[in-house]
N, C-alpha and C positions, 0 to 999 in steps of 0.2 A: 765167830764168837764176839759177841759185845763190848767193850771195852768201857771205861769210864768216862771216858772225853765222846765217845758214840752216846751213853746215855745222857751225858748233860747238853749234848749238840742237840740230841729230839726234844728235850726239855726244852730248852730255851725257844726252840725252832717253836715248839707247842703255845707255847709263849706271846711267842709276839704274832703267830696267826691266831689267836684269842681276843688280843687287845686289836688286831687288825681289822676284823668285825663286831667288836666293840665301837669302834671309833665310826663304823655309819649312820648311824644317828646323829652323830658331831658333825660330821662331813654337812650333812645333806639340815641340819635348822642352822648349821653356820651360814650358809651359802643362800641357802634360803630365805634369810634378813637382810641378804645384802641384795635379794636381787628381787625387788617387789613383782616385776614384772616376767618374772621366769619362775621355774620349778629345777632343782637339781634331783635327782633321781640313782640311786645305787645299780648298778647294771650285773659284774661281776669280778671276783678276780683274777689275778693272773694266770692261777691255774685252767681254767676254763680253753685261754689261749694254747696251753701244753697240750692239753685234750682234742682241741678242735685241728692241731696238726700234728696229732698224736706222736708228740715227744714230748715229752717228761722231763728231759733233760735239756730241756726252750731255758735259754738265757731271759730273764725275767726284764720285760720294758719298765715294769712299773709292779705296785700291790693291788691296786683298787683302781675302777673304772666306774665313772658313770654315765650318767645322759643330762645333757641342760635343754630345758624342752622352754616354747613360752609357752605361758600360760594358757588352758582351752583348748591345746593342740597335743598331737600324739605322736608328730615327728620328732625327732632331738632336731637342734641347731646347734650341737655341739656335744663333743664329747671331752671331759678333764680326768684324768689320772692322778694317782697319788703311789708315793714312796711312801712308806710306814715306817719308822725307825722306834724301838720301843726300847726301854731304857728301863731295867729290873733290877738295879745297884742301890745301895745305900746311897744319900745324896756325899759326892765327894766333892761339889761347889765347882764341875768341868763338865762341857760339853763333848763329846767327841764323835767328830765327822771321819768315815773311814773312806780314804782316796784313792785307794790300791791294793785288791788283793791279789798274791802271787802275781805282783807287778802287771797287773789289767786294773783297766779304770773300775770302781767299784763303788757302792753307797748312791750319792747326788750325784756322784761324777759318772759313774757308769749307767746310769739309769737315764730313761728317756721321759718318765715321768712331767705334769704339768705342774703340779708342787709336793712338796718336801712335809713331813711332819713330823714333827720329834716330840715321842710322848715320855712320861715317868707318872704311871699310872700309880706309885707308892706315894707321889708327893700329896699335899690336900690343896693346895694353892701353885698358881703358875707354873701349871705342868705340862702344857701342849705349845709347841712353836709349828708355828707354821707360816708358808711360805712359798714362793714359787722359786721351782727347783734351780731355774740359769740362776735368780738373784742369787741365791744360795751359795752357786758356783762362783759368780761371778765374785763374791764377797769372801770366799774362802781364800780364791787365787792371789788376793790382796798380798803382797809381800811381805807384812806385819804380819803377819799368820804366821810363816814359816818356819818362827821359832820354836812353834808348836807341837812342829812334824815328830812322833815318834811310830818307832815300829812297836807290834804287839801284838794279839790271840796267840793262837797255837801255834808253835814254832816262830814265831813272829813274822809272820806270813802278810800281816797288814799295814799297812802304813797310813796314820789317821791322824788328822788333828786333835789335839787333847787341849781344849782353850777354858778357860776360867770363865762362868760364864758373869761373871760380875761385871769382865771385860768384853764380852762379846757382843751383850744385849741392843746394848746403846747403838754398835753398827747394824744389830740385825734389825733394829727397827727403824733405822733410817732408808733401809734396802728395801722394807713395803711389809715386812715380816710381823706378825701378829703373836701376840704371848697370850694363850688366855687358858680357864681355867676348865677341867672337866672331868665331874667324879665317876670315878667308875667301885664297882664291889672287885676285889683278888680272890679268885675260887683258891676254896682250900687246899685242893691239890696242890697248886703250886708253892703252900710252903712258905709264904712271904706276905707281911703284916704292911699295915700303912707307915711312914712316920712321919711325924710332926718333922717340917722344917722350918728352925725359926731364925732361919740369914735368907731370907724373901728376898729378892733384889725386889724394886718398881722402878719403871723404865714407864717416861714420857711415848703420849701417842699421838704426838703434836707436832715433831719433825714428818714433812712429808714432801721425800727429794724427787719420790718418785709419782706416775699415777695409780690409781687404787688398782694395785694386785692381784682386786677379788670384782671388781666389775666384768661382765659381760654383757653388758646391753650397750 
């Protein structure tokens, strides 16, 4: 029998595998301007991997997969992965990175992913972070995070960062990390309106400690 917390787990789950293929069109004219001399291409996602070694219950590397081909040519020279994180809360002015569920690495931490993406497809402005997945990690592990750490979901089974993201920004775009903006429609199923958010952080794209994150040539 069904229980409440089962129907709002498929919900959500519905959720954010919607905005997961949502976001390939983003993926692939992001990557796409940055790489004149390449083509990035959608391949498939994780599930494909469950299927192809038929288990279902495959520890997930990543969400999304694709192919970097150069231009004129029909071999990939490269394939990048994406973590999808999709964020369907009213804005509460925090970020939160989950680092542990049932005490296994979990979120950026567990995932083998090539970068990280954090959407809030309700916001109308600066609603997509993205990133590559170690910077990610390596910028969480920072010890000034720690004050962050709270447990929380169900039973409090996770253990995540909850950071303000007013304070976060400024280091996640030092780390090579990109803030930018991407509309999407919310089908009416789900029940959830846009809202205006009017405390925007803007965060400088002029610090650059690292090399570009999104080069491959």
């Amino acid at each position: 029998m069904k229980t409440h917390n089962n129907d709002k787990f498929t919900k959500d789950e519905e959720f954010g595998k919607y905005f997961e293929f949502e976001l390939i069109p983003f993926i692939e004219n992001f990557f796409n301007e940055k790489l004149p001399l390449s083509k990035i291409t959608y391949w498939y996602d994780s599930g494909y991997d469950a299927k192809k070694n038929n288990n279902k219950s495959i520890l997930k590397d990543y969400d999304l997969k694709f192919g970097v081909y150069d231009k004129g040519t029909i071999f990939a020279k490269k394939e990048i992965t994406f973590e999808i994180k999709t964020d369907k809360f009213i804005n509460t002015g925090n970020l939160a990175f989950e680092k542990k569920y049932k005490n296994k690495l979990s979120g950026a931490f567990g995932s083998k992913a090539d970068y990280f993406i954090y959407f809030f497809p309700r916001r109308i402005k600066q609603n997509l972070y993205i990133i590559k997945r170690d910077r990610l990690v390596e910028l969480l592990n920072d010890t000034k995070w720690n004050e962050y750490l709270r447990y929380g979901g169900d039973n409090n089974s996770a253990l995540m960062y909850i950071i303000p993201s007013s304070e976060f920004e400024v280091d996640f775009i030092e780390c090579g990390g990109k803030l930018e903006t991407y509309e999407v429609e919310i089908p009416a199923e789900f029940g959830l309106d846009k809202f205006i958010d009017n405390n925007i952080s803007y965060v400088s794209n002029n610090i650059t400690n690292y090399p570009d994150a999104f080069d491959f040539n």
